[in-house]
N, C-alpha and C positions, 0 to 999 in steps of 0.2 A: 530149469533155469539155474546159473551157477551163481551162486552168494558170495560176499566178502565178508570174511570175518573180520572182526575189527582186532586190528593188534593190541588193545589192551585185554582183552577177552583172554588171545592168544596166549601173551604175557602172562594171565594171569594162573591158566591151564599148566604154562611149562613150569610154571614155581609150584604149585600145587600139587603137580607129578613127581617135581625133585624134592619136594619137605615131607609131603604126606606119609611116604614110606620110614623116612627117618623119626617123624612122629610117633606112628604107631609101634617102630622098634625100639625108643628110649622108653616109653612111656611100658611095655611089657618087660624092657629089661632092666631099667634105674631107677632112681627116685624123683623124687621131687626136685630136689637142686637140678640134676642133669634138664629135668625138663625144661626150668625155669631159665636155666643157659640156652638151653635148643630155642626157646619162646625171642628172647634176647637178641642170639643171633638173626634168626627170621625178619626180625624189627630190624637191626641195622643193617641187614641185605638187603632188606626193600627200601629202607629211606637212601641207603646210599649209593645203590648202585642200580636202583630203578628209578626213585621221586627225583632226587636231586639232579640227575641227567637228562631226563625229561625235561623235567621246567627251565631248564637249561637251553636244551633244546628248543622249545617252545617259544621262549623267550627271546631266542638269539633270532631265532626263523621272524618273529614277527615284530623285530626292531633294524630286521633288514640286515644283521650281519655278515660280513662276507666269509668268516669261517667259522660256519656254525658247527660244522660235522669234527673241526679241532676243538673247539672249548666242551664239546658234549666229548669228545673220550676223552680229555682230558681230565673232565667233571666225574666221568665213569671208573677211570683207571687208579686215581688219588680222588678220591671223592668228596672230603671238607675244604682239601686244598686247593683244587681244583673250581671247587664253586666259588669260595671266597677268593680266588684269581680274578672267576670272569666278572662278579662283583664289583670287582676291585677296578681292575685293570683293561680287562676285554668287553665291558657291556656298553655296546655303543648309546649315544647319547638322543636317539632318534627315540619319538615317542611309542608305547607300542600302538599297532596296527592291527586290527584282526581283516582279512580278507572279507570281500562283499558277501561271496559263499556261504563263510560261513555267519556273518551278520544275518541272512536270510535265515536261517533256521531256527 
């Protein structure tokens, strides 16, 4: 029987494949400062160009907006600017909404 894996799993596997290697190669070839940069970066990769797109996402999808898939790259592409846009400018005024679906669960 074929399974779905859940895209955050997925998500989480491809950044894990793409850091882990450069992990283990700063940490054998630099010091502590480089780590501490790698550690840094890592953090602002994932708040910026995976949490703040999502909940963007997420957000837009369950307030009914009609262009959700523009303010999510938008959100992705420029990432504080971008959120603070749909903020600002793009988050429609509808309350949010979670689907009956997923209410049941």
């Amino acid at each position: 029987m074929a399974t779905t894996r859940s895209p955050i799993v997925v998500l989480g596997g491809l950044v894990a494949v793409a850091f882990l290697p450069l992990l283990v190669m700063w940490i054998l070839v630099t010091d502590v400062g480089t780590l501490a940069y790698f550690v840094g970066f890592a953090l602002y990769f994932l708040v910026a160009h995976v949490v703040l797109p999502g909940w963007v996402y997420l957000d837009a999808t369950g307030r009914g907006s009609g262009a959700v898939i523009s303010w999510t790259a938008l959100c992705f592409f420029v990432p504080f600017v971008g959120f603070l846009a749909y903020y600002v400018i793009g988050q429609p005024d509808a309350p949010y909404e979670v689907d009956a679906p997923a209410r049941a669960r």
